[in-house]
C-alpha positions in Angstrom: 18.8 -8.3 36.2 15.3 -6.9 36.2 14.6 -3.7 33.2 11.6 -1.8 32.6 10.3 -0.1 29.3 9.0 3.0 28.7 7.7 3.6 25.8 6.8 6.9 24.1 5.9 9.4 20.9 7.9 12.4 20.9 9.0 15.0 18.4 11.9 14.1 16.4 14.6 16.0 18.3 12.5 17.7 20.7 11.8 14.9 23.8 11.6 17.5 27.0 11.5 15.8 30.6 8.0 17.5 30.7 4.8 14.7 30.1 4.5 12.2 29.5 8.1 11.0 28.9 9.3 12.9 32.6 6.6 11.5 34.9 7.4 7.9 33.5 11.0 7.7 33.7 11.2 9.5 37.3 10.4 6.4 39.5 13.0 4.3 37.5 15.5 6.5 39.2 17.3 7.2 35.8 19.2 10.2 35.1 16.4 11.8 33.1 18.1 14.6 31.4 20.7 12.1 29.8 17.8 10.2 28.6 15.9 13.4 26.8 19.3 14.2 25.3 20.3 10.7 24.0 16.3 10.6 22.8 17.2 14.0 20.7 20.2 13.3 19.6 19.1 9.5 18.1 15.8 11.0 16.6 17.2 14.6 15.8 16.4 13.4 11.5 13.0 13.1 12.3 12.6 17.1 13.0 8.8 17.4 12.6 7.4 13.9 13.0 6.3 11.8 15.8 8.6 8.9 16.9 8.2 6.0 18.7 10.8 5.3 21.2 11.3 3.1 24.4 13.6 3.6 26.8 14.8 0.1 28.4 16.4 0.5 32.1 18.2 -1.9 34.3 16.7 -1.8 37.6 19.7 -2.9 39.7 22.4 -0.2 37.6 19.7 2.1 36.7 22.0 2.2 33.1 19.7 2.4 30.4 19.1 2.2 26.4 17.2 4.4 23.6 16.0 2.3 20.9 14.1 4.8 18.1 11.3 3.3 16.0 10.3 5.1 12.6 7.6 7.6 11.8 5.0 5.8 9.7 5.8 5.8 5.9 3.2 8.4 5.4 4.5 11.0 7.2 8.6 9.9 6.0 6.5 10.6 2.4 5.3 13.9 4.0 8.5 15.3 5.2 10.2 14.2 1.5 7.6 16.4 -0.4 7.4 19.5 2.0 3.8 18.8 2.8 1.5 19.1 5.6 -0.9 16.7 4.6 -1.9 14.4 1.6 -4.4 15.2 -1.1 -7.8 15.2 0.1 -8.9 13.3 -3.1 -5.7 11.8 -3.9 -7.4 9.7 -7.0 -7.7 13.0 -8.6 -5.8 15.6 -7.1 -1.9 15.3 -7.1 -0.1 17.4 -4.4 3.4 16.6 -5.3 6.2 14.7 -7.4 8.6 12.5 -6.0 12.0 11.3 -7.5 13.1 7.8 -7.5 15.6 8.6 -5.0 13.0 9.9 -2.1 11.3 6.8 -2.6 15.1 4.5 -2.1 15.1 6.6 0.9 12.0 6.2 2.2 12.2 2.3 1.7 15.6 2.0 3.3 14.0 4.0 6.5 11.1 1.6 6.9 13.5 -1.0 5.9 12.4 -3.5 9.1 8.5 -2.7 8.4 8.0 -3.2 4.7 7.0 -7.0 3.5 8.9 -7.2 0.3 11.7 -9.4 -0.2 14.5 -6.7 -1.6 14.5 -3.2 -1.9 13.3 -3.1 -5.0 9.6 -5.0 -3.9 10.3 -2.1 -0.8 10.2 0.7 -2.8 6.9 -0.4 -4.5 5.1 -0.8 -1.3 6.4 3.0 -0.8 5.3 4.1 -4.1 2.0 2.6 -3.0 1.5 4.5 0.3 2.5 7.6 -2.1 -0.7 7.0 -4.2 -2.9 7.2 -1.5 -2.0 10.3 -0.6 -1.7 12.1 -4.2 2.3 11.6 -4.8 3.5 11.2 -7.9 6.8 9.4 -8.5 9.2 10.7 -11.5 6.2 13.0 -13.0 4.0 10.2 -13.7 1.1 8.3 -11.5 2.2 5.8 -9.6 0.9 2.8 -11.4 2.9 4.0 -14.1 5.9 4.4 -12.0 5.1 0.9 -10.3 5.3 -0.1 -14.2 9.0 1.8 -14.9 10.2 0.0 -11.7 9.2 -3.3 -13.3 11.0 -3.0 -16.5 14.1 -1.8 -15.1 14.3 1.7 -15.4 15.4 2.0 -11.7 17.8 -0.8 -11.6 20.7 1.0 -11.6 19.7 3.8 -8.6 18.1 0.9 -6.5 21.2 -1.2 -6.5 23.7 1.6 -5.7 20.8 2.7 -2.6 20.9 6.6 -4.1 19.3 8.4 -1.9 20.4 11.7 -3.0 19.3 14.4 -4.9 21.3 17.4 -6.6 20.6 20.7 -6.3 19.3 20.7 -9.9 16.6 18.0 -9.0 15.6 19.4 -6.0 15.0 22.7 -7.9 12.4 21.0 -10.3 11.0 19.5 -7.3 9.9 22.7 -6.0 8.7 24.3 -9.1 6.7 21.0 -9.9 5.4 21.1 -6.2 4.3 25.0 -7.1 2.6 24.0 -10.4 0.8 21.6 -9.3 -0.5 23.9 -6.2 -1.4 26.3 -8.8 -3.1 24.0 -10.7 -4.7 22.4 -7.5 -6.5 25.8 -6.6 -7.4 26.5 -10.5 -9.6 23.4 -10.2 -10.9 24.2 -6.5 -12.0 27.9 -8.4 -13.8 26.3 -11.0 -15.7 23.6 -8.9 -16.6 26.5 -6.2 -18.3 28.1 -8.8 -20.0 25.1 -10.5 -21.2 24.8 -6.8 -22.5 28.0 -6.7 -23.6 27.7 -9.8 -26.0 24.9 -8.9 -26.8 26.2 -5.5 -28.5 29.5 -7.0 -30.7 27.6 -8.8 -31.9 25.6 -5.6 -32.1 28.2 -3.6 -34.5 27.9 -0.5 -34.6 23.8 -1.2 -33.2 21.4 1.7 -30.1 21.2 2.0 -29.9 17.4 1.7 -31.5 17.4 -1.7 -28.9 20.7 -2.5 -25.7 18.3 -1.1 -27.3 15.2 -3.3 -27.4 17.7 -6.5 -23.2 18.7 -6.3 -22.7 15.5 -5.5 -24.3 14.3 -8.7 -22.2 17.1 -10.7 -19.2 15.5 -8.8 -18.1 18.6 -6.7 -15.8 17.0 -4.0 -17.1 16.2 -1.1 -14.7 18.6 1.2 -16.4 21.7 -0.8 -19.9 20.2 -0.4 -19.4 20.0 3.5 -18.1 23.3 3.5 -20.7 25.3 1.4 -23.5 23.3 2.6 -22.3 21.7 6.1 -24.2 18.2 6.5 -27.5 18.5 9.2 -26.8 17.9 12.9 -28.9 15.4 14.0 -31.3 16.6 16.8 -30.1 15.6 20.5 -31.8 13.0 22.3 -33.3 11.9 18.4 -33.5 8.2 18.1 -30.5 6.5 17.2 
């Protein structure tokens, strides 16, 4: 029996027959709105991400079946903390605070895709991706968590697979997550007007030896580009 594959990202929950999931599946003669709704209904926990799924069809019964992939771990991380995006300097800004129990989670999601050999070694590699994007684990840095994980202090939740939180923890969760915005937009204020600061007193000088100055005074570089945009280079200049 000869099956085809179509493979596809949609939104978790939200496939539509509409492109480019429609278009592909019409030719295989497949009931199409049975499709969309077994898509929605197998990735319906993924509300807000993209998914990979493929949709495998026998040619000869035209039966088919909906395998679901996982979201990448960043954006499983993403959906855990409430955010839209990571930090933009995520060695020095953090965005949000993670408890053990996202991060068992996370792991156990990704499960099939992580290297390590148990869960434990899988919810390192999770903590990992969570310190490239600014995520703190348990109120501390990541290293530091990778350290706690090391000496045991997760043993207990990593064996039993929690994956829970009570409403108590989530609570803190959100106040954390609110601190730290707070905190995040303190220290944006206070390099904004270092910046400005610096750019009074180089006022009228190019703007390349301006962006080299904040640079040296260690402004990050999202506030340089956007109070002093880098130069356009002129069409048709030499490359």
């Amino acid at each position: 029996m000869a099956k085809q594959t179509v493979e596809s990202l949609v939104e978790g929950g939200k496939a539509t027959a509409a492109p480019p999931l429609g278009p592909a599946l019409g030719p295989l003669g497949v009931n199409i709105g049975q499709v969309v709704a077994e898509i929605n209904k197998k990735t319906a926990s993924f509300k807000g991400m993209q998914v990979p799924v493929k949709v495998i069809v026998d040619s000869d019964t035209k039966e088919f079946e909906v395998t679901v992939g996982t979201p990448p771990a960043s954006s499983l991380i993403k959906k855990e903390a409430g955010l839209e995006k990571g930090a933009s300097n995520p060695l020095t800004d953090k965005v949000a605070d993670l408890k053990i129990e996202q991060i068992i989670k996370v792991a156990k999601m990704k499960e099939g895709a992580l290297l390590g050999k148990d869960l434990k070694n899988k919810v390192k590699e999770i903590m990992g991706t969570c310190q490239s994007m600014g995520v703190k684990v348990e109120g501390v840095d990541v290293p530091e968590a990778i350290k706690q994980v090391n000496e045991g202090k997760f043993d207990e939740e990593i064996r039993t697979e929690k994956t829970e939180l009570s409403t108590e923890e989530i609570k803190e969760q959100e106040e954390e997550k609110k601190r730290l915005s707070e905190e995040l937009a303190t220290k944006r204020a206070e390099f904004e007007t270092e910046a400005k600061e610096i750019m009074a007193k180089l006022e009228g000088k190019e703007s390349k030896l301006i962006r080299s100055k904040l640079a040296e005074a260690k402004i990050p570089q999202p506030i340089i580009d956007e109070l002093v945009p880098p130069e356009k280079k002129e069409e048709g200049a030499a490359q």
